[in-house]
C-alpha beads as a LAMMPS data file, in Angstrom:
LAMMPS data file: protein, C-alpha beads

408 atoms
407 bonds

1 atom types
1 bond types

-500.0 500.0 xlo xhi
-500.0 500.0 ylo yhi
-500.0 500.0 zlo zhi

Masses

1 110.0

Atoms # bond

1 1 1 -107.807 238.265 -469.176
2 1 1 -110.489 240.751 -468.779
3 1 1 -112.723 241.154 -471.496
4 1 1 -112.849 243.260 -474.091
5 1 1 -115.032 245.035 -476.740
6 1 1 -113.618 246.349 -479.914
7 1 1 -115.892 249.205 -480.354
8 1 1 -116.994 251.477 -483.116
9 1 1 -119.054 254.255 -482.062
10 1 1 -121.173 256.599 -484.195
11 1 1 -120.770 259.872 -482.953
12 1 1 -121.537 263.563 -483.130
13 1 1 -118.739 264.919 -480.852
14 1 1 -119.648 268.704 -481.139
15 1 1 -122.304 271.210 -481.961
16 1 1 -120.371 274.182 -481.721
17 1 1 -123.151 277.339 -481.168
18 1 1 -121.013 280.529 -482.366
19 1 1 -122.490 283.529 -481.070
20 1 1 -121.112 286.977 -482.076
21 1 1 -121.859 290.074 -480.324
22 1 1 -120.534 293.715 -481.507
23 1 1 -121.172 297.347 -481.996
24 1 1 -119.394 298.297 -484.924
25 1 1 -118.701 296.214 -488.020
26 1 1 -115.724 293.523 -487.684
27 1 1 -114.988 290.052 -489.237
28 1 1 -113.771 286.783 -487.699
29 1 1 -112.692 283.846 -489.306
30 1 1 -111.502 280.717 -488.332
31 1 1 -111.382 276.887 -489.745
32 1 1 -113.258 274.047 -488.596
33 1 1 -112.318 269.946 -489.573
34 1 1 -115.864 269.286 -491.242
35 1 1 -115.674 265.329 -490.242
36 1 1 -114.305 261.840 -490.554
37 1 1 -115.703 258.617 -492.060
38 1 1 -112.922 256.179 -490.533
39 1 1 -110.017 257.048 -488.244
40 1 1 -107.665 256.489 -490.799
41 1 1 -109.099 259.602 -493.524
42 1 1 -107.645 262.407 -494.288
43 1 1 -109.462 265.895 -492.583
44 1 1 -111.347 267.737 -494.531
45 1 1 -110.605 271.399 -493.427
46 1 1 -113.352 274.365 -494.338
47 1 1 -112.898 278.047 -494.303
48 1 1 -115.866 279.890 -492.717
49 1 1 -116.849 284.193 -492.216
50 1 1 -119.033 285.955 -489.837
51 1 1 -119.284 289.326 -490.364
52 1 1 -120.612 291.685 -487.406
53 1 1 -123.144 293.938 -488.615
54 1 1 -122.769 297.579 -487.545
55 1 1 -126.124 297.669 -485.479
56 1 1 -125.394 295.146 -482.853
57 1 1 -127.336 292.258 -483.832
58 1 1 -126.244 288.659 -482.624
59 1 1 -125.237 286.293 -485.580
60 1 1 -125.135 282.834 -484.974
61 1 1 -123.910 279.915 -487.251
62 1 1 -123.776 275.777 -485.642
63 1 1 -121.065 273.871 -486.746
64 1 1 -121.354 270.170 -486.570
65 1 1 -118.072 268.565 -486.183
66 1 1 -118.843 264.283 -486.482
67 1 1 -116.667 260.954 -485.905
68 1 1 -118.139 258.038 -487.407
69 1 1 -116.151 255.406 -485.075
70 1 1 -114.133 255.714 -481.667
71 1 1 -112.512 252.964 -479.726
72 1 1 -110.118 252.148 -477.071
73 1 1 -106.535 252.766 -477.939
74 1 1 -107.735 254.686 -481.297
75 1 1 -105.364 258.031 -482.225
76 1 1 -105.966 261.581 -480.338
77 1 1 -108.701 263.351 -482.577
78 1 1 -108.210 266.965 -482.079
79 1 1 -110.333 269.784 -483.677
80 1 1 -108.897 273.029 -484.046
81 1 1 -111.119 276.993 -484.651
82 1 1 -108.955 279.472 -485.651
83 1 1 -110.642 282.941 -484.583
84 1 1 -109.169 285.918 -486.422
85 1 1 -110.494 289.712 -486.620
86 1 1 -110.303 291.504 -489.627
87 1 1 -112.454 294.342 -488.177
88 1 1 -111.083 297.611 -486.748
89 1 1 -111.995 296.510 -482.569
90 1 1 -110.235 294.272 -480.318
91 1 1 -112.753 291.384 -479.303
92 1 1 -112.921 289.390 -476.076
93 1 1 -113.787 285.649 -476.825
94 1 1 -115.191 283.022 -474.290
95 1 1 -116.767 279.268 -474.118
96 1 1 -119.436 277.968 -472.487
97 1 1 -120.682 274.137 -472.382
98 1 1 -125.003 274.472 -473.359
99 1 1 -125.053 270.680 -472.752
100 1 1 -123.840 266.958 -473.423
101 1 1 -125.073 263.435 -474.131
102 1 1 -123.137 260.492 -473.352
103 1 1 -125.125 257.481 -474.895
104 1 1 -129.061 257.670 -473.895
105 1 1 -128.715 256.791 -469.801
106 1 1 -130.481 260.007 -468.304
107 1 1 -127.454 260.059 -465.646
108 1 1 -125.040 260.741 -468.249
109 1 1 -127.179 263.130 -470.034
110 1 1 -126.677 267.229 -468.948
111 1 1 -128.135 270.239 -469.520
112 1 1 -126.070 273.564 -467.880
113 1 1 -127.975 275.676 -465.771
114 1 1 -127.933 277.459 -462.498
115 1 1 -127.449 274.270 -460.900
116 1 1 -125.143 272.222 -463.440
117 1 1 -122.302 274.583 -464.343
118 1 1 -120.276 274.616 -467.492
119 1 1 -116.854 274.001 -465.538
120 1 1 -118.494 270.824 -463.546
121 1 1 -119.421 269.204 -467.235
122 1 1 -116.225 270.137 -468.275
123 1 1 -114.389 268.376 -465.847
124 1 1 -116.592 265.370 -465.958
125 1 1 -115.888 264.962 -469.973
126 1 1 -112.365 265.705 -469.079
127 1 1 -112.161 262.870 -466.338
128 1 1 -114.949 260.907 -465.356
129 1 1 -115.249 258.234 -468.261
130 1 1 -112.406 256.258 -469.707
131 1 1 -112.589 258.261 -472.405
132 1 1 -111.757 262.206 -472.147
133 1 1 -112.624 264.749 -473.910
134 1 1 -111.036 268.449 -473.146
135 1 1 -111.178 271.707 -474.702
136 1 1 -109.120 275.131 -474.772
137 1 1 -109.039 278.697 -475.521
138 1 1 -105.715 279.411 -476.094
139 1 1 -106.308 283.445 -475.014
140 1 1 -109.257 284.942 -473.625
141 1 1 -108.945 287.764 -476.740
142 1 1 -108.231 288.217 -480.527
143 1 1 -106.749 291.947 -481.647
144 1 1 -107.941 293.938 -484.294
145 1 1 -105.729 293.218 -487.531
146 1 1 -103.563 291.171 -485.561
147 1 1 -102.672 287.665 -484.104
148 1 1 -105.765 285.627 -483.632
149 1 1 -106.537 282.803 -480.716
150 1 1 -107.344 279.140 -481.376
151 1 1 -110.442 276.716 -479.733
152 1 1 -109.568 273.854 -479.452
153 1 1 -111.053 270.008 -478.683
154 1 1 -109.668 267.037 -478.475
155 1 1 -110.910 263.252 -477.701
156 1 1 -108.596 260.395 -476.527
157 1 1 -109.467 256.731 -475.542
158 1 1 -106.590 255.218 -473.894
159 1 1 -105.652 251.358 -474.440
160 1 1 -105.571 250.679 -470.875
161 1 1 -106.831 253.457 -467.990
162 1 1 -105.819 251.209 -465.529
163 1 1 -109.258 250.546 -464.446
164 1 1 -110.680 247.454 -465.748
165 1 1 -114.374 247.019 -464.796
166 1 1 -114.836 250.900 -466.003
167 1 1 -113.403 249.890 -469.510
168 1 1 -115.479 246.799 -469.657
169 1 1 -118.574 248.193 -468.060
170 1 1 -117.906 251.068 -470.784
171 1 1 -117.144 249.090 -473.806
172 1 1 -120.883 247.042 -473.068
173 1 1 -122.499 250.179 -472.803
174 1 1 -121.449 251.414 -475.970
175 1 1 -121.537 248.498 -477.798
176 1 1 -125.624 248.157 -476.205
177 1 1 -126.113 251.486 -477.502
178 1 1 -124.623 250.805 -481.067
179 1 1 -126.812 247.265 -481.465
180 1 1 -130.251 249.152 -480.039
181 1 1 -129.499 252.226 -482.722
182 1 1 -129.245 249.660 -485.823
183 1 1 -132.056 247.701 -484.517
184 1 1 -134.433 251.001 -484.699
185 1 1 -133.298 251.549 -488.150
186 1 1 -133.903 248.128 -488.870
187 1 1 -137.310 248.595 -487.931
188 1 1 -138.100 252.054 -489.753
189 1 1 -135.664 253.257 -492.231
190 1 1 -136.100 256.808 -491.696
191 1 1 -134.830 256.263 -488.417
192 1 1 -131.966 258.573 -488.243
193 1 1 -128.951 256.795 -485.965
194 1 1 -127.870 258.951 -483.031
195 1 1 -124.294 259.849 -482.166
196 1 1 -123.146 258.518 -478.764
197 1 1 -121.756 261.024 -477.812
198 1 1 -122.977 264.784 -478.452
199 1 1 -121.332 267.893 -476.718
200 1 1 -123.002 271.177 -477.579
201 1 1 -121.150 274.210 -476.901
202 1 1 -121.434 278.018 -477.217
203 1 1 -118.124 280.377 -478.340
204 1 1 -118.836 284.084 -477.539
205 1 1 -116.721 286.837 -479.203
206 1 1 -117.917 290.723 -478.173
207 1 1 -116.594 293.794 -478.387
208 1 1 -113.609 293.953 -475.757
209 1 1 -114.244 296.038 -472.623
210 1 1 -111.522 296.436 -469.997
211 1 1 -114.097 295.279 -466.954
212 1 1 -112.652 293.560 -464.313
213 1 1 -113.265 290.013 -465.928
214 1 1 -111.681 290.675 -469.225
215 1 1 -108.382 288.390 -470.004
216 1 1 -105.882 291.602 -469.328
217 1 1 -103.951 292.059 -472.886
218 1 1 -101.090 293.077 -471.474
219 1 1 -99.486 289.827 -469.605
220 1 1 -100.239 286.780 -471.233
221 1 1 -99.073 283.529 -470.579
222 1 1 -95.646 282.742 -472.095
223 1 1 -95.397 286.656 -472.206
224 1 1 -91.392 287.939 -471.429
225 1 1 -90.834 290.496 -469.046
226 1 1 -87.366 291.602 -467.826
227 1 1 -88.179 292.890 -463.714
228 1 1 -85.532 294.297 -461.610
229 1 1 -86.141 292.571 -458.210
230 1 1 -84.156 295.050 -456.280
231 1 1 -85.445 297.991 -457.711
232 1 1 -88.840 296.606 -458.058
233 1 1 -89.494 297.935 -461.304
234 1 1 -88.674 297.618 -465.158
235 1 1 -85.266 297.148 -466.540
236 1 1 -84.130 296.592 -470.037
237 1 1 -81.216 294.835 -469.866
238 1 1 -80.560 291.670 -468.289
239 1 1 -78.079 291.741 -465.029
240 1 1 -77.577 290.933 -461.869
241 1 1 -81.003 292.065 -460.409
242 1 1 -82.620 292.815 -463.894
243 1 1 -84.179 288.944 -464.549
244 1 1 -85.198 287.268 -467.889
245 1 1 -88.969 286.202 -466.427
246 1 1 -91.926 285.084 -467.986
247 1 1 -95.712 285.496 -466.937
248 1 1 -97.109 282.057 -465.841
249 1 1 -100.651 283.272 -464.634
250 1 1 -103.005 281.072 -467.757
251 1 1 -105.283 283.874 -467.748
252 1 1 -104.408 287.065 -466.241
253 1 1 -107.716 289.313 -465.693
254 1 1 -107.952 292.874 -465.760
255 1 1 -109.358 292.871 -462.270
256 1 1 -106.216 290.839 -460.701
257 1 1 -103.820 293.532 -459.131
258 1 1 -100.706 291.196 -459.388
259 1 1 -99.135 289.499 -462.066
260 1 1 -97.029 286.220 -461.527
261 1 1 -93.741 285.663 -463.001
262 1 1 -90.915 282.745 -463.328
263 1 1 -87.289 283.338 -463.668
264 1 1 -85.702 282.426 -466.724
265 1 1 -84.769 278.862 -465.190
266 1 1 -82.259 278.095 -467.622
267 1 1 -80.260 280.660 -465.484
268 1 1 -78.473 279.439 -462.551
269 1 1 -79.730 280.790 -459.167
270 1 1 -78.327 278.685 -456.403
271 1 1 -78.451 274.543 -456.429
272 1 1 -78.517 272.304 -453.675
273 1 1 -80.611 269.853 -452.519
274 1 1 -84.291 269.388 -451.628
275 1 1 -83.598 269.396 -448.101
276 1 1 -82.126 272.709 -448.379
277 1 1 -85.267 274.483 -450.404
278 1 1 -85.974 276.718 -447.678
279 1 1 -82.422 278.368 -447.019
280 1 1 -81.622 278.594 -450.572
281 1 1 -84.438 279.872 -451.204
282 1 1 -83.710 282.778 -448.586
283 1 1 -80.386 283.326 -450.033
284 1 1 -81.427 284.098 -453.294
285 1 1 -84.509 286.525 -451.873
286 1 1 -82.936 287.785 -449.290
287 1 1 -82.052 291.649 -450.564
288 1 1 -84.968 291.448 -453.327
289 1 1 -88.114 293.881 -452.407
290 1 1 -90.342 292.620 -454.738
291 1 1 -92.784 289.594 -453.216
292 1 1 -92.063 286.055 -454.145
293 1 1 -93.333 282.819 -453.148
294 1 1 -91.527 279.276 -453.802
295 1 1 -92.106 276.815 -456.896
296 1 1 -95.037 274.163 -456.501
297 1 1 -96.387 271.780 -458.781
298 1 1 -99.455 273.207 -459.523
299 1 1 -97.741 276.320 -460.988
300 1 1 -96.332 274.198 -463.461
301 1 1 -99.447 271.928 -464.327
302 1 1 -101.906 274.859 -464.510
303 1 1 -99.297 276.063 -467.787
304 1 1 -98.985 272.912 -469.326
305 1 1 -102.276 271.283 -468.970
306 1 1 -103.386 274.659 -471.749
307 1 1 -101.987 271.469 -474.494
308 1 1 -104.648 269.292 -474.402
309 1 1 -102.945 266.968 -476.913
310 1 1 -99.402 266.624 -476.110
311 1 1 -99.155 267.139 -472.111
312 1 1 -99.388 263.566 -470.505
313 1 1 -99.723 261.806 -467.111
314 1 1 -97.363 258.857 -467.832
315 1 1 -97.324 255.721 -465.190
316 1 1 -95.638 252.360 -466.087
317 1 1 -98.060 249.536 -467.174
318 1 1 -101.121 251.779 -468.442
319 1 1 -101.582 254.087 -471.396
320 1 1 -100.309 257.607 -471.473
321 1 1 -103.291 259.855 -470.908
322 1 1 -103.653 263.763 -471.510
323 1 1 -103.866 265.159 -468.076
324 1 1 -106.549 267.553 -469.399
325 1 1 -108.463 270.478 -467.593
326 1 1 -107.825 271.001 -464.481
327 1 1 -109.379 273.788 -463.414
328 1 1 -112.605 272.974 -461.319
329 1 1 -112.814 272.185 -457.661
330 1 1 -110.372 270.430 -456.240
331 1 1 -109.668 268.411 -459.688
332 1 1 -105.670 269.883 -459.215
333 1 1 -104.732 268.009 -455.811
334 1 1 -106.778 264.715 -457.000
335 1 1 -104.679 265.051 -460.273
336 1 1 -101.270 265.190 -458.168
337 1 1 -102.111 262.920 -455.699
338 1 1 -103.170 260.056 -458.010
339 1 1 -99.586 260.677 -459.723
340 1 1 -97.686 260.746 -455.931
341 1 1 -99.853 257.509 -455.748
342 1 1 -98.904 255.952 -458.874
343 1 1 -95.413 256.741 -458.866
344 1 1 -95.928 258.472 -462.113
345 1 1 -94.481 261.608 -463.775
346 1 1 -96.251 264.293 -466.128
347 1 1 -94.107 265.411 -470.033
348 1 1 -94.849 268.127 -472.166
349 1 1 -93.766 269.772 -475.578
350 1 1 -90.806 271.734 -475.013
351 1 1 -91.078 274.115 -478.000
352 1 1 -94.879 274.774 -476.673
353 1 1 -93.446 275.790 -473.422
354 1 1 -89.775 276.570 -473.690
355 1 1 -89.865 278.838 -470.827
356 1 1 -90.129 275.925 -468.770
357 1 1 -87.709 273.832 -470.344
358 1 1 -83.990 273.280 -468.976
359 1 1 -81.201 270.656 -469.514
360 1 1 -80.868 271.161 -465.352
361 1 1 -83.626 270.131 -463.150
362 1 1 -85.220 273.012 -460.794
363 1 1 -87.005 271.799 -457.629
364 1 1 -90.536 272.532 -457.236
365 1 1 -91.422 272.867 -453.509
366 1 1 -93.509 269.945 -453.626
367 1 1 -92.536 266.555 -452.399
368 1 1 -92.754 263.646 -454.305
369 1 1 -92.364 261.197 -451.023
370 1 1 -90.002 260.396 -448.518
371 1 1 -87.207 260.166 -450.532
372 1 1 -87.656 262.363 -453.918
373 1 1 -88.976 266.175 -454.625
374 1 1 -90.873 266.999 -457.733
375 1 1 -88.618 268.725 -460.412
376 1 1 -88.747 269.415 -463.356
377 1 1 -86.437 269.332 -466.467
378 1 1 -86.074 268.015 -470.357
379 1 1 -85.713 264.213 -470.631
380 1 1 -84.603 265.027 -474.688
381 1 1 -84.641 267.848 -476.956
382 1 1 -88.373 267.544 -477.636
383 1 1 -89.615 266.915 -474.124
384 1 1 -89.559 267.607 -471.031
385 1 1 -91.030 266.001 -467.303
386 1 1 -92.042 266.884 -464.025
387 1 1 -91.265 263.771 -462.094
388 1 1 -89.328 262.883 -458.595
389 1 1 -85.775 263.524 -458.086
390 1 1 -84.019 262.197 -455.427
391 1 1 -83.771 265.068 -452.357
392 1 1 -79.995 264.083 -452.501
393 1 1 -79.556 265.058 -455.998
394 1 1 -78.948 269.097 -456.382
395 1 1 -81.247 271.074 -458.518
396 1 1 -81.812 274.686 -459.366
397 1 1 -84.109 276.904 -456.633
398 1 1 -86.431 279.144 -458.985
399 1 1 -88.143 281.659 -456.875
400 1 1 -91.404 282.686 -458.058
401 1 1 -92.299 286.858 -458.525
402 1 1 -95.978 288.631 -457.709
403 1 1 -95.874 292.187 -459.090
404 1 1 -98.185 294.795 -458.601
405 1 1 -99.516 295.561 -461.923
406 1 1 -98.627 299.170 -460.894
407 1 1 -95.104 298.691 -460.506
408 1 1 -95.702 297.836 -464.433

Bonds

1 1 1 2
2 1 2 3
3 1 3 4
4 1 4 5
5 1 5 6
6 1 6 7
7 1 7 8
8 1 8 9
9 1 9 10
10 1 10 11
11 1 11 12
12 1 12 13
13 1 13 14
14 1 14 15
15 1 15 16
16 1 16 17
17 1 17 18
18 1 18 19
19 1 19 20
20 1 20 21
21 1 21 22
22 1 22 23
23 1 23 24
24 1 24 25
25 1 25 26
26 1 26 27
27 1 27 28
28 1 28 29
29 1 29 30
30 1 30 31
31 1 31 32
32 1 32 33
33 1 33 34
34 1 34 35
35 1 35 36
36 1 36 37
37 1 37 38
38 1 38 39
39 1 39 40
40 1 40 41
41 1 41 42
42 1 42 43
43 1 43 44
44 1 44 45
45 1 45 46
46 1 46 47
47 1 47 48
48 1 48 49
49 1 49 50
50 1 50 51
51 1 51 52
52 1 52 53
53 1 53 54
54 1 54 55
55 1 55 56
56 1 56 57
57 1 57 58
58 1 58 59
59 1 59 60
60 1 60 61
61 1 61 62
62 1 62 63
63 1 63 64
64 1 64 65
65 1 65 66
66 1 66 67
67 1 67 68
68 1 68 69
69 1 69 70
70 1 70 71
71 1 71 72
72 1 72 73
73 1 73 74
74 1 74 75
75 1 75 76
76 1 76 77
77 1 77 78
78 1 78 79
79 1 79 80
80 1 80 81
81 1 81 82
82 1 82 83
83 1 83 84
84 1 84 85
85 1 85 86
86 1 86 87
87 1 87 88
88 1 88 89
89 1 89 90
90 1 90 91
91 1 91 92
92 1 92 93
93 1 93 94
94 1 94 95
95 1 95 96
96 1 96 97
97 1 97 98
98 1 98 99
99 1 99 100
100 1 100 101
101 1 101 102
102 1 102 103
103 1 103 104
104 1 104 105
105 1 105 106
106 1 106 107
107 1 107 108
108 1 108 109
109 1 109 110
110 1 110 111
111 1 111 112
112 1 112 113
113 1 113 114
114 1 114 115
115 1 115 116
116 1 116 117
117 1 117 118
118 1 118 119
119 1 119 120
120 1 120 121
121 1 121 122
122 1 122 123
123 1 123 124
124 1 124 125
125 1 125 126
126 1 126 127
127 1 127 128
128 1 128 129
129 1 129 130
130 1 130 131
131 1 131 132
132 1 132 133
133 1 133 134
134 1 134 135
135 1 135 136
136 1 136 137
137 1 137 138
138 1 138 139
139 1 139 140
140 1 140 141
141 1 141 142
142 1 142 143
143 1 143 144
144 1 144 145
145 1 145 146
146 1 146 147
147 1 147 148
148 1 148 149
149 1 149 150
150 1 150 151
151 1 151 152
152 1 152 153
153 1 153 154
154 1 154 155
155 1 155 156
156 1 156 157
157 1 157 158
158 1 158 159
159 1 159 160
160 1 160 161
161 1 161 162
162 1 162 163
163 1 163 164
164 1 164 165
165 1 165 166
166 1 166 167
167 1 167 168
168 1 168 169
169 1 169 170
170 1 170 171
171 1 171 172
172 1 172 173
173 1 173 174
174 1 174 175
175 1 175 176
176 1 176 177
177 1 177 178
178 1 178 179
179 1 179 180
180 1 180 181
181 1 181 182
182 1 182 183
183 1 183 184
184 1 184 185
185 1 185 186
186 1 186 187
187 1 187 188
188 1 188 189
189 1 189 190
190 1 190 191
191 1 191 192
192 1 192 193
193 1 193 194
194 1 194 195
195 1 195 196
196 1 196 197
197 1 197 198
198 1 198 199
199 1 199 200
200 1 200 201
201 1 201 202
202 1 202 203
203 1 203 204
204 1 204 205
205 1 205 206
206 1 206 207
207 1 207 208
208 1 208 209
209 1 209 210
210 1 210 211
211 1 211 212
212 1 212 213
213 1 213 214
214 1 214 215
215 1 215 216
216 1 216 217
217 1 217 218
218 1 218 219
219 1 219 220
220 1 220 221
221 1 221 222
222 1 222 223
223 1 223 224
224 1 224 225
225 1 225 226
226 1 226 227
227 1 227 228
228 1 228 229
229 1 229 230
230 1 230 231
231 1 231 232
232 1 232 233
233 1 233 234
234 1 234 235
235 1 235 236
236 1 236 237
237 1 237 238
238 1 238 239
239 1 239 240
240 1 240 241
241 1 241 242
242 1 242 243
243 1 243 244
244 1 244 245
245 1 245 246
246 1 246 247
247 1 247 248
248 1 248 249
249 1 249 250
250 1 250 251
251 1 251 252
252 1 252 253
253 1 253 254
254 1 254 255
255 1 255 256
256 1 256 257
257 1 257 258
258 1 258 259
259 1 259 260
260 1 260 261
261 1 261 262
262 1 262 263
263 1 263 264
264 1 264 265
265 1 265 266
266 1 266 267
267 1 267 268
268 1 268 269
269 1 269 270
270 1 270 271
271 1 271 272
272 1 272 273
273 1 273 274
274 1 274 275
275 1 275 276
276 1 276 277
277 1 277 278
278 1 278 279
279 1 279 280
280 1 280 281
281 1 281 282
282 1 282 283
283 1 283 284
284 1 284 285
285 1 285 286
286 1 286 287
287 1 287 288
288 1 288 289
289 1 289 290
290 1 290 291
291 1 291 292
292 1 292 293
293 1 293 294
294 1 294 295
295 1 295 296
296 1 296 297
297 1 297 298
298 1 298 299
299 1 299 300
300 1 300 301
301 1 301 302
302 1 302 303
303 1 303 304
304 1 304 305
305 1 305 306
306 1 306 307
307 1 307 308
308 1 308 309
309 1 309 310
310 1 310 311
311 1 311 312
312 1 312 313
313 1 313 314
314 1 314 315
315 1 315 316
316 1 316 317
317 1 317 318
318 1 318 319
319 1 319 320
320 1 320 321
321 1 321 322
322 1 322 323
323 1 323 324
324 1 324 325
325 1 325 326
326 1 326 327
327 1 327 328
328 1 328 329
329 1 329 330
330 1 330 331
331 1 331 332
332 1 332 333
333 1 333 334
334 1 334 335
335 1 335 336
336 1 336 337
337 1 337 338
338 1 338 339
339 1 339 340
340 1 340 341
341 1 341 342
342 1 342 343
343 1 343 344
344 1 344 345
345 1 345 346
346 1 346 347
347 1 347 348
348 1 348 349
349 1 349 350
350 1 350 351
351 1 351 352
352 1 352 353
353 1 353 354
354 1 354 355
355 1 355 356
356 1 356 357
357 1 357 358
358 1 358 359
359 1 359 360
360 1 360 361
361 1 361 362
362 1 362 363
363 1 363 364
364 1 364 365
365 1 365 366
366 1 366 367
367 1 367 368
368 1 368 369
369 1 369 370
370 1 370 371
371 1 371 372
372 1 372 373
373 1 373 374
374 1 374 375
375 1 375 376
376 1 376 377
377 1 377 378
378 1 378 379
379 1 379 380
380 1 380 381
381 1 381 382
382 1 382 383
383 1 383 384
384 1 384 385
385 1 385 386
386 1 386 387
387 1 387 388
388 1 388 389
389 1 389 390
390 1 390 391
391 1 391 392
392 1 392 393
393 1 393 394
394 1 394 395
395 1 395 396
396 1 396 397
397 1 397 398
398 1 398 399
399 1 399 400
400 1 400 401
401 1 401 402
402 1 402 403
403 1 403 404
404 1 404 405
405 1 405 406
406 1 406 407
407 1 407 408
């Protein structure tokens, strides 16, 4: 039996840096968990305001948000910001990583810069150590008096990755790191004990301006838009050629000229079999004059992998692990391929996406291996998976839209 290290780690998971920019007066708000002495304590929630000041100038405020102990197979920790604006302009809201720690080994230490990016530190913390930290914006805006957007961060440390040496070689390091820290206060009692772990990041709210890189207000993900694919142009009531559809980009920009949208799949299109994607596919297209494309996996993953708490690469004999961000690189097709690999499947939340969800399995255009497709469809009321189906078995064919934001 391989062994193992029960480990307690004293960290400082994340200086959050909020930096607010604006050129007329508006408030934000949002609530921050202040900190946890054990895993099992209650969180202590705090209220927080930054008001804008009328002549422009930056305000910042740093937000410490502390675990005192973190081991493998310990409960999801998830933080949650609520961003709200009370003030009379629409803001646009972004993250950036300003650097991270990872115990005191220089190679595990970053600073972002022109060389090391935000997104490649991102996707390191998301993937590269057995445990995973991941973050979200759940919408690249916030409206004046209206609905607000949520940051979000969460930190998982599965049982068993499935790697061995990494968990052991891990759980030494941190346990090193803990004994060295005690030692040094040992020796000198002002000593102050470092975290292991210590993520600083920067949250930018301005005033929103529709440039071409601005999240684009108007389609959203999740967003419901009935489309007549015949007509190629907005309907109101659903028919024949007037289709319940939903926008699936994660963050549509006002620079992108199309937006992309999934059929209702609840609704039944044509079935038949994986073999018979293509045709099907062609029979349901064939007198539409709008573009479409057919179904893959990534579609899918890029939607649900916005949960970075409940979405979950599952494969028999390890722990269930958040799939996390998967937006750098080529982090996507290494994500799918070590599923196809492990004969594994991915679940989500259905109420978080019930756009997705459907008692019927839909085929993706994606193949799982010789024998199975991926599809997806709810395995209970509460979830749902993308997994392989057997090409024998018939599924649902759910074309895929691109509209011109003109035809809007």
């Amino acid at each position: 039996m391989k062994p193992r290290f029960k480990l307690y780690w004293q960290i400082n998971l994340v200086s959050l840096l909020f930096i607010f920019v604006s050129f007329i007066s508006v408030t934000l708000a949002w609530f921050a968990y202040s900190g946890l002495s054990n895993v099992a304590t209650e969180i202590d929630v705090k209220a927080w305001h930054i008001e804008i000041e009328r002549n422009g100038q930056t305000v910042s405020n740093n937000i410490v948000i502390s675990l005192s102990e973190i081991y493998p197979g310990m409960d999801t920790v998830t933080e949650t910001i609520n961003i709200k604006n009370f003030g009379d302009s629409d803001a646009q809201v972004k993250y950036s990583i300003v650097s991270a720690r990872i115990l005191d080994n220089p190679e595990d230490n970053y600073e972002v810069d022109d060389v090391t990016t935000s997104s490649y530190v991102e996707d390191l913390l998301s993937h590269e150590y057995p445990f995973h930290i991941n973050i979200n914006l759940t919408r690249g805006y916030v409206l004046s008096q209206g609905e607000g957007c949520a940051f979000e961060v969460s930190l998982s440390w599965p049982l068993d990755s499935g790697d061995d040496a990494l968990d052991s070689l891990w759980g030494k390091k941190a346990y090193d790191f803990q004994q060295n820290e005690e030692q040094l206060k040992l020796s000198d009692p002002e000593y102050q004990i470092r975290p292991a772990i210590q993520v600083v990041i920067s949250i930018i709210a301005e005033q929103y301006v529709e440039e071409e890189m601005a999240s684009d207000m108007r389609f959203s993900l999740g967003d419901e838009i009935l489309f007549d694919v015949v007509n190629n142009e907005i309907c109101t009531e659903v028919g024949p050629t007037c289709l319940q559809t939903y926008v699936i980009d994660v963050n549509n920009k006002i620079g992108d000229e199309v937006v992309t949208l999934l059929p209702n799949p609840n609704n039944v299109y044509l079935t038949g079999v994986y073999n018979d994607y293509d045709s099907l596919f062609a029979s349901i297209t064939n007198n539409w004059t709008v573009t479409s494309r057919p179904l893959v996996v990534s579609d899918i993953l890029k939607i649900i992998t916005t949960d970075i708490v409940n979405s979950f690469s599952v494969v028999d004999g390890i722990s269930d692990q958040i799939i996390g961000n998967l937006n750098y690189g080529n982090r996507i097709n290494t994500e799918i391929n070590k599923m196809l690999s492990s004969n594994g499947h991915y679940r989500f939340i259905n109420d978080k996406f019930s756009y997705l969800a459907t008692n019927n399995c839909y085929w993706t255009n994606t193949e799982y291996s010789g024998n199975y497709g991926i599809a997806i469809k709810k395995s209970d009321e509460d979830v749902s998976i993308i997994y392989g189906e057997a090409k024998t078995s018939s599924c649902n064919v759910v074309p895929v839209i691109l509209v011109n934001k003109s035809d809007l």
